[in-house]
KOLDREN-899417 format. One line per 3 residues: number of its first residue (from 0); their letters; for each residue x, y, z of C-alpha. Coordinates in steps of 0.05 Angstrom, whole numbers, padded with zeros to 5 digits, always signed. Layout:
BEGIN
NUM = a = X,Y,Z ~ ...
This chain:
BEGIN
0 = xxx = -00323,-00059,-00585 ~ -00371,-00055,-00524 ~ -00331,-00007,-00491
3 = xxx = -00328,+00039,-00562 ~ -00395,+00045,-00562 ~ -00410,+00096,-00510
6 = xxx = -00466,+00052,-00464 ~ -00500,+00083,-00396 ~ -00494,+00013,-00375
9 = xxx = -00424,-00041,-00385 ~ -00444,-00111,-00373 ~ -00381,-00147,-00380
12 = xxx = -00375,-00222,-00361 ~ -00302,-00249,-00348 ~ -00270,-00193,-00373
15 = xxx = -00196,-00207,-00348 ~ -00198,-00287,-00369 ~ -00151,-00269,-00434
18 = xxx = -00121,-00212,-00416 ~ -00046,-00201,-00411 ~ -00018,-00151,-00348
21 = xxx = -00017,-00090,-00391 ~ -00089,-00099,-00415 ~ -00117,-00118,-00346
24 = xxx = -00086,-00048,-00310 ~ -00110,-00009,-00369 ~ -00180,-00047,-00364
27 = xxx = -00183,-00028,-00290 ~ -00168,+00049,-00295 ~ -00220,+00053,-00347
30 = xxx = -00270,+00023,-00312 ~ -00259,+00061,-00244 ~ -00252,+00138,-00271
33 = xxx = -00285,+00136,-00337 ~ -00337,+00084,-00348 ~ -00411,+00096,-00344
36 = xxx = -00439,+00037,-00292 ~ -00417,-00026,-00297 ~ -00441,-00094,-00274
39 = xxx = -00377,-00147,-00280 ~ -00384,-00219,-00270 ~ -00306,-00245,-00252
42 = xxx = -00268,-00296,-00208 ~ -00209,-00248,-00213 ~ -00204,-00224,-00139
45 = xxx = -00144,-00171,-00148 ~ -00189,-00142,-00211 ~ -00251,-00139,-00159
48 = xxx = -00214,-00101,-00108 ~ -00182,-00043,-00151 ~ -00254,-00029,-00192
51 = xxx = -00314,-00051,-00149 ~ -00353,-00016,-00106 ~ -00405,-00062,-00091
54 = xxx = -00415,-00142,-00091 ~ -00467,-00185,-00113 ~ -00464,-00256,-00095
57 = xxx = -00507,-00309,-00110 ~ -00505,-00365,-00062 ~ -00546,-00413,-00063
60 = xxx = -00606,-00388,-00100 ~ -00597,-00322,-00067 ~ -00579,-00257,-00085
63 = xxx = -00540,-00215,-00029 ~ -00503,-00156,-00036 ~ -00442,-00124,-00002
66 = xxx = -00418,-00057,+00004 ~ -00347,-00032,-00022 ~ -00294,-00075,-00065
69 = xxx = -00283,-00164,-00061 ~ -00232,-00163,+00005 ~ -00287,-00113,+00048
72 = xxx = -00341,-00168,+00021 ~ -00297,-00227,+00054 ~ -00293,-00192,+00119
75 = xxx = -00371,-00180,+00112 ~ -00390,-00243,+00094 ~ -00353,-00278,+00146
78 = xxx = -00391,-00239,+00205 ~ -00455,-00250,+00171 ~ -00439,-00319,+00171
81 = xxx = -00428,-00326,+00237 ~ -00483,-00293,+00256 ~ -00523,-00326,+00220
84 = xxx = -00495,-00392,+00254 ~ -00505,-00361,+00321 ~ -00574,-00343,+00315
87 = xxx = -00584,-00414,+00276 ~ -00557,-00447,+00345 ~ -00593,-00404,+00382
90 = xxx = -00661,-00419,+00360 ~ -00646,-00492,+00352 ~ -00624,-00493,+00427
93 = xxx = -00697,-00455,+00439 ~ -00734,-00508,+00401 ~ -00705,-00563,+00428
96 = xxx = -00724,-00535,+00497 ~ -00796,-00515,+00479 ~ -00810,-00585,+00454
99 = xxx = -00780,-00620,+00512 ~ -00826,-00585,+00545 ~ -00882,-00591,+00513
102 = xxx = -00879,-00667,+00504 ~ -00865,-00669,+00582 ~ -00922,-00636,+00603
105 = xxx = -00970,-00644,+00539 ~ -01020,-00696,+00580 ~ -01006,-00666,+00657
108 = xxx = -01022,-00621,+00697 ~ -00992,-00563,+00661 ~ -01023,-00587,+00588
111 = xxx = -01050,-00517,+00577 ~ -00989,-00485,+00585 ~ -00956,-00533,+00535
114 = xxx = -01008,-00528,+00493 ~ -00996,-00455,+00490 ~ -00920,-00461,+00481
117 = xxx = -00941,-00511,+00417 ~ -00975,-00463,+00391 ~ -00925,-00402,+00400
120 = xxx = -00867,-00453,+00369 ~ -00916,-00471,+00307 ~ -00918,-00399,+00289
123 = xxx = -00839,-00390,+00299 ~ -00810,-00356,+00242 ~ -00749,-00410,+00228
126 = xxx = -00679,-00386,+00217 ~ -00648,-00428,+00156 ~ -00590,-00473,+00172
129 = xxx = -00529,-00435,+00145 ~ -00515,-00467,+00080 ~ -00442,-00490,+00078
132 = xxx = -00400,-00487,+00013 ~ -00370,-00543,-00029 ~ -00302,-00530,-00042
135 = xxx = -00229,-00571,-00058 ~ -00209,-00600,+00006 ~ -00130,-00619,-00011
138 = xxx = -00078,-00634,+00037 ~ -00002,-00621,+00011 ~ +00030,-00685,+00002
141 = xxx = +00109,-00687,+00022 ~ +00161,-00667,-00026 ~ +00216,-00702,-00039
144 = xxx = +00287,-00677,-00021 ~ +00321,-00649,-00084 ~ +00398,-00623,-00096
147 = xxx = +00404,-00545,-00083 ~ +00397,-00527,-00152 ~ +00335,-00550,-00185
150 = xxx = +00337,-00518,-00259 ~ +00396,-00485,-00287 ~ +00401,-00448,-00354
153 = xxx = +00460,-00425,-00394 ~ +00471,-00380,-00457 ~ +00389,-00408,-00462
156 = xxx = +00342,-00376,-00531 ~ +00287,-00393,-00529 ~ +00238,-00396,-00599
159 = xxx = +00214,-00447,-00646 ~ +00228,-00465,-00717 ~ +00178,-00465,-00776
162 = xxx = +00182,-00464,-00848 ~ +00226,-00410,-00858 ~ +00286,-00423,-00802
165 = xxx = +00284,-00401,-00738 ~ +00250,-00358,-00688 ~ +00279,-00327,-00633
168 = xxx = +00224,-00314,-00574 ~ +00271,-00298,-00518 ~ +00344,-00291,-00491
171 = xxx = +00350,-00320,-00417 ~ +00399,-00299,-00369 ~ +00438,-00351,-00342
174 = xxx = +00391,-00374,-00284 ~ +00392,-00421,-00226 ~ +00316,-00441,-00183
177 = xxx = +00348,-00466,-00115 ~ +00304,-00509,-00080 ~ +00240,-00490,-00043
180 = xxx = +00242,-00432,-00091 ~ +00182,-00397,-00117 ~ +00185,-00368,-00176
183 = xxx = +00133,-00334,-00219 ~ +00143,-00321,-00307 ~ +00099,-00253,-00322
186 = xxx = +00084,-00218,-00381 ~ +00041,-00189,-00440 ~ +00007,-00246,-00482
189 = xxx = +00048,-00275,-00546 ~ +00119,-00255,-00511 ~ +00136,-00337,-00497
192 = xxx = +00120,-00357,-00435 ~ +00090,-00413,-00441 ~ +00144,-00432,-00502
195 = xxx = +00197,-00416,-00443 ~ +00167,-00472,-00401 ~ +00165,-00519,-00454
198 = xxx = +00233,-00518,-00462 ~ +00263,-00517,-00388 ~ +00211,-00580,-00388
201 = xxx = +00253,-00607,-00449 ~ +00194,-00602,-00495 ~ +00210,-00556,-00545
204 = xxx = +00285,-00559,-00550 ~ +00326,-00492,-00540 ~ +00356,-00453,-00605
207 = xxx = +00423,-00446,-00562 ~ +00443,-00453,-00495 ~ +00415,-00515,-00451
210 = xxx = +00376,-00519,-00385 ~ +00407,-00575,-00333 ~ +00342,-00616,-00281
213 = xxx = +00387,-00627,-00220 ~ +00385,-00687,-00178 ~ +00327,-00726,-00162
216 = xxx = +00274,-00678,-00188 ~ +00215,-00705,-00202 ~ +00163,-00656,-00246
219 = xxx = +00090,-00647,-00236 ~ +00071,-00608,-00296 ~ +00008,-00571,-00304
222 = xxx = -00014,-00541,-00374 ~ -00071,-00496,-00365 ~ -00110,-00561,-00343
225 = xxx = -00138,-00602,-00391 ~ -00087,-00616,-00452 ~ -00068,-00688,-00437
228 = xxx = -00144,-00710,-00414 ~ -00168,-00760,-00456 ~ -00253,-00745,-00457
231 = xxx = -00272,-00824,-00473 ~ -00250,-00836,-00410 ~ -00286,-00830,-00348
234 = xxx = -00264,-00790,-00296 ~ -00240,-00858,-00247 ~ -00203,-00884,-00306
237 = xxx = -00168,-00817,-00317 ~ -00146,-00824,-00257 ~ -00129,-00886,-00248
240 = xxx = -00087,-00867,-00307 ~ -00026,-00839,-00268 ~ -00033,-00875,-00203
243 = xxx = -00066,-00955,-00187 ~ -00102,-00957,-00127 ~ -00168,-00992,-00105
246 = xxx = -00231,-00965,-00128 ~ -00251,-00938,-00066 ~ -00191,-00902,-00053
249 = xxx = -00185,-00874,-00118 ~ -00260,-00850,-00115 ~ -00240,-00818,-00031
252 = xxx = -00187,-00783,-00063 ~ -00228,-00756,-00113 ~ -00283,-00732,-00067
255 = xxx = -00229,-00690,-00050 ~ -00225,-00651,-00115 ~ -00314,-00649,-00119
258 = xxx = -00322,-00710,-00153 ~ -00374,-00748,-00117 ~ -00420,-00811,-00118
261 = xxx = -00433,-00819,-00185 ~ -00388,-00757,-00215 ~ -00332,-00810,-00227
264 = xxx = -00372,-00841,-00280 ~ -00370,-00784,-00323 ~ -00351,-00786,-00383
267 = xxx = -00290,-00731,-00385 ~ -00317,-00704,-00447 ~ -00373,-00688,-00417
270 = xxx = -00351,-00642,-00356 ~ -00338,-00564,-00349 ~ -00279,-00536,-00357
273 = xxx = -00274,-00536,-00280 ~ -00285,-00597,-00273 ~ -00232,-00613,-00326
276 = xxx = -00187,-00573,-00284 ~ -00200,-00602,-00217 ~ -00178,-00672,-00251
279 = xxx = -00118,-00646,-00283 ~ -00101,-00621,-00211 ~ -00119,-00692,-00175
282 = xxx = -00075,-00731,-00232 ~ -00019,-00682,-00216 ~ -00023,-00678,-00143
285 = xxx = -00021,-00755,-00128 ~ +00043,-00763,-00165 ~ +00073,-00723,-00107
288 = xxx = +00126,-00685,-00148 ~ +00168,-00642,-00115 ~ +00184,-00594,-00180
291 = xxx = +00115,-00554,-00185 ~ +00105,-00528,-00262 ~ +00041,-00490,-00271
294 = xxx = +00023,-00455,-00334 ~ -00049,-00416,-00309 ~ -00069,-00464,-00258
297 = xxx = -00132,-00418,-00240 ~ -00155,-00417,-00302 ~ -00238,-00443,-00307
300 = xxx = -00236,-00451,-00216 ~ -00288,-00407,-00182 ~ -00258,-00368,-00126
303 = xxx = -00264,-00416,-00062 ~ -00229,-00475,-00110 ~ -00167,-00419,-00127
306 = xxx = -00170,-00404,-00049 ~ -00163,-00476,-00037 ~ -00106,-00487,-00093
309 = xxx = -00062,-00417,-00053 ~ -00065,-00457,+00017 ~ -00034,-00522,-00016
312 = xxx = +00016,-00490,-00048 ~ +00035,-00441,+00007 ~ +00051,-00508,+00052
315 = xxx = +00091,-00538,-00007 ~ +00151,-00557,+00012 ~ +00188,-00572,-00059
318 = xxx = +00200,-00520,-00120 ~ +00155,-00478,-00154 ~ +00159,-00451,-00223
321 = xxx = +00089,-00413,-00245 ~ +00057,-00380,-00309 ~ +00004,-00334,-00291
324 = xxx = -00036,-00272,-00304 ~ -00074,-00282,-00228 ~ -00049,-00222,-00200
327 = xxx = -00073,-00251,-00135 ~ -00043,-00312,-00140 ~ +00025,-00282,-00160
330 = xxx = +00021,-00233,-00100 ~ +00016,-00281,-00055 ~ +00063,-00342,-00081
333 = xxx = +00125,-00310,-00110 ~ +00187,-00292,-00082 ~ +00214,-00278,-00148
336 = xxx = +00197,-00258,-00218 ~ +00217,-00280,-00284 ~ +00188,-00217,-00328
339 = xxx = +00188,-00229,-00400 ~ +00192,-00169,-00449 ~ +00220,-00138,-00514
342 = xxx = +00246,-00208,-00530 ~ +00285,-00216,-00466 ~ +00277,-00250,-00394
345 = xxx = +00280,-00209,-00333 ~ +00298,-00229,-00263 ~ +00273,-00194,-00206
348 = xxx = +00286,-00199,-00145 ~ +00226,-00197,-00102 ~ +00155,-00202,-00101
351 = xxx = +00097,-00183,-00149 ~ +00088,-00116,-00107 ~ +00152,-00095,-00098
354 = xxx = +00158,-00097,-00173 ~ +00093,-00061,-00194 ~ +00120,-00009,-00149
357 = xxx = +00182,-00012,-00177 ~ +00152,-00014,-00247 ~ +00107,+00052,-00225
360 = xxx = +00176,+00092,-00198 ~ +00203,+00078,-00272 ~ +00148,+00109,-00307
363 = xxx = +00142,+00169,-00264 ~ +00226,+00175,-00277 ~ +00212,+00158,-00347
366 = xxx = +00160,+00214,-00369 ~ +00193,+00268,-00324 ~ +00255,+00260,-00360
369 = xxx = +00218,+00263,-00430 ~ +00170,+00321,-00404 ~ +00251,+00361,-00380
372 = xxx = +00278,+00341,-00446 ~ +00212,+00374,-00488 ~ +00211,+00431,-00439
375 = xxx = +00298,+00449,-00450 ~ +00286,+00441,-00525 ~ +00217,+00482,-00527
378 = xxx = +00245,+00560,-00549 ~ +00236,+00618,-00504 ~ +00204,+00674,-00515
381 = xxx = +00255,+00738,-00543 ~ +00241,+00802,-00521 ~ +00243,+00853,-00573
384 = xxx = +00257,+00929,-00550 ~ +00204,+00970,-00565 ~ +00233,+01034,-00614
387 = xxx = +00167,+01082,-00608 ~ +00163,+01109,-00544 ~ +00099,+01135,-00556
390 = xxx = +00059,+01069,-00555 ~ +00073,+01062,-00479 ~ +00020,+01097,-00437
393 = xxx = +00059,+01141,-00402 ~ +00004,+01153,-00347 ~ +00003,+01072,-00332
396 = xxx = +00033,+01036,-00273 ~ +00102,+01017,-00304 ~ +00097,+00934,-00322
399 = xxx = +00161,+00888,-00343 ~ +00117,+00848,-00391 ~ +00191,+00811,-00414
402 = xxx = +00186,+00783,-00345 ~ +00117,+00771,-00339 ~ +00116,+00726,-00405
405 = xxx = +00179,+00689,-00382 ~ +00145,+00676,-00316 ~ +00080,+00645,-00351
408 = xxx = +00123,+00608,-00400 ~ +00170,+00581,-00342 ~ +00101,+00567,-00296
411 = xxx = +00074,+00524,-00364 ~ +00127,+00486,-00365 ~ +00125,+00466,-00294
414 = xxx = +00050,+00449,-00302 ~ +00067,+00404,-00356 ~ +00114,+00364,-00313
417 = xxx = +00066,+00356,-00257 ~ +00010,+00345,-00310 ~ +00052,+00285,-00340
420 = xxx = +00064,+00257,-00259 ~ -00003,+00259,-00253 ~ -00027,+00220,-00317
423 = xxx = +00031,+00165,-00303 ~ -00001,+00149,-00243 ~ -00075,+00163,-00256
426 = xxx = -00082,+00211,-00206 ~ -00146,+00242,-00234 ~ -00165,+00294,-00190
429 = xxx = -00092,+00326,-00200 ~ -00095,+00318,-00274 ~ -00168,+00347,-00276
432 = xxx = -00146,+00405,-00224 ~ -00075,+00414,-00276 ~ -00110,+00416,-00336
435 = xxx = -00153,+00474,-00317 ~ -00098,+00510,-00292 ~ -00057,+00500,-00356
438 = xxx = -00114,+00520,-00394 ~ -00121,+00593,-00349 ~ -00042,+00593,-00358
441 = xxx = -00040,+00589,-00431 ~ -00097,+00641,-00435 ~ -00056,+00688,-00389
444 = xxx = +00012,+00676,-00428 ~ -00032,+00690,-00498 ~ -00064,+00752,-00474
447 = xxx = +00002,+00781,-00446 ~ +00037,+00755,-00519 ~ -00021,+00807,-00545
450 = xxx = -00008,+00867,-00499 ~ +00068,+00861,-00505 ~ +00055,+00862,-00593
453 = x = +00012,+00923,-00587
């Protein structure tokens, strides 16, 4: 709606929160070759770096801004930071010095000149100590040794059943996650993704087939964060919940996750969805599972928390199975993809850029073969022998205007071809530079259609 309504200005706050692959990619073209300017508020890194060309970040009660897309604003903000922290220590070391000597030689013989220096330090301009961000501090806990093969599937559908029988979601290939694995389940919304987890978790049960846990696998499941939270509780008995401990090392651990002093004695009910999330990720993490299911374990953390979650689990030593549309995330965790579609599971083999390139070479393939197949079908133009001499100018240059019409019909069709290359793979300038030439072609081809009639 906000987008059909033609505005100089887009404000757009979370945009990609609910989005599904397909609608994200389409959401980011628009926004980078057609949208008017657009001010996007988003945790979503991957979305930051294909559409922005400028960051604003507030940190701690300050605005700052940052040239070029979210992975150039890292880089900047890191050597602002630590030159901001140089010339913090810097000044500090100054100070220090400056009043040493000043209280040294404040009632001797050199008073004057440290009452002089006092008086140069009191007008100092101070540098503010670097403020330093709160964020998830989690160590990876040691998984347990499993058997080779973690999950197994066989002849698996996957669906529910309501009032009326049946419904088939998905057919699985026969599948095996060896240990240490990383796998990640992708797709458009509604396609059963999340119903697919549910039912290697035993959960759901399967409409046919069955999936085999193997030997001494021991699940940590994570469901987009908060489902199983009770919000009477506080957040210490929440989380004292899945694991007894003392008080005090319950509320360390904690700390951990941003849940300090007094935080503990929240109600549940009464904290952010982040802070829901943190918990759900504290009661999961201290069971120490070494089968990892996550069904959008990013969902409701600010950036620096999702940075935090990557490092854990890139150290993880058991099995990880993950839902999620973090493109980010995905990119950086998965060895392998489990792409659901058209009512079937994929398996690729390979990682979340090696298949959106692989996914890109299939298009391309895909609309040059249509673009052949109009182009063969698409009749050519019949030349008709002319049977009155007299309407050729006998005093003109001599033109074979059968050939010159088959030549703009054949250079048309070519410029169609490239003109469907170049929308597959939103190439812009190309498209803008073919459809002007298609539009002189045409013009051409009509004109000569004209001469050749008359």
């Amino acid at each position: 709606k906000a987008l059909l309504g033609n505005p100089d200005l887009l404000v757009l706050d979370e945009p990609t929160n609910y989005l599904d692959l397909k609608g994200v990619t389409w959401l980011e073209r628009y926004l980078t070759h057609f949208a008017p300017a657009v001010v996007v508020v988003s945790h979503d890194r991957y979305f930051l770096d294909e559409m922005a060309t400028q960051i604003w970040e507030i940190d701690h009660g300050r605005m700052n801004t940052f040239p070029g897309n979210f992975s150039k604003y890292r880089v900047l903000k890191i050597e602002r930071d630590l030159r901001q922290a140089k010339e913090y220590e810097a000044q500090q070391e100054f100070i220090a010095k400056e009043q040493a000597f000043i209280d040294r030689y404040r009632a001797g013989q050199r008073s004057r000149e440290a009452k002089g220096r006092e008086t140069r330090l009191g007008r100092l301009e101070r540098i503010d100590r670097p403020d330093l961000d709160r964020s998830i501090s989690i160590s990876s806990g040691g998984a347990s040794r499993t058997g080779q093969v973690v999950i197994s599937t066989k002849g698996l559908k996957v669906g529910y059943t309501d009032g009326d029988g049946p419904i088939e979601l998905l057919k699985v290939p026969d599948l095996k996650l060896a240990r240490g694995s990383r796998t990640a389940v992708i797709g458009d919304n509604g396609t059963g993704k999340t119903t697919f987890i549910k039912t290697v978790l035993g959960m759901v049960p399967p409409l046919d087939g069955f999936v085999a846990v193997g030997q001494s696998v021991k699940v940590g499941y994570y469901s987009q964060g908060v489902d199983d939270l009770d919000d009477e509780q506080t957040v210490l008995e929440s989380f004292l919940d899945i694991k007894n401990m003392p008080f005090e090392d319950a509320r360390s651990y904690l700390a951990r996750f941003l849940f300090q002093a007094e935080d503990v004695f929240r109600e549940v009910g009464a904290c952010s969805g982040g802070e829901k999330s943190r918990l759900a990720l504290a009661r999961l993490l201290i069971t120490e599972p070494n089968l990892l299911v996550l069904d959008e374990p990013t969902t409701h953390f600010d950036i620096p928390s999702r940075e935090a979650l990557e490092q854990v689990l890139l150290i993880y030593t058991g099995t990880i199975l993950l839902v999620s549309h973090d493109r980010h995330l995905v990119s950086l965790l998965a060895e392998s993809l489990l792409v659901t579609a058209n009512g079937e599971v994929d398996y690729f083999k390979g990682t979340f850029d090696e298949w959106s390139q692989a996914q890109r070479e299939s298009e391309v393939q895909e609309a040059t073969a249509r673009v052949i197949k109009r182009v063969k079908a698409a009749p050519r133009f019949q030349p008709v022998k002319a049977t009155d001499p007299k309407r050729r100018n006998p005093a003109a240059p001599v033109i074979d205007m059968e050939q010159v019409i088959v030549d703009l019909e054949d250079k048309l069709k070519e410029i169609e071809t490239q003109l469907q290359i170049a929308t597959v793979n939103q190439d812009f300038e190309a498209m803008t530079r073919l459809g002007e030439e298609h539009i002189s072609t045409q013009s051409r081809l009509e004109k000569s259609l004209e001469d050749w009639d008359t």
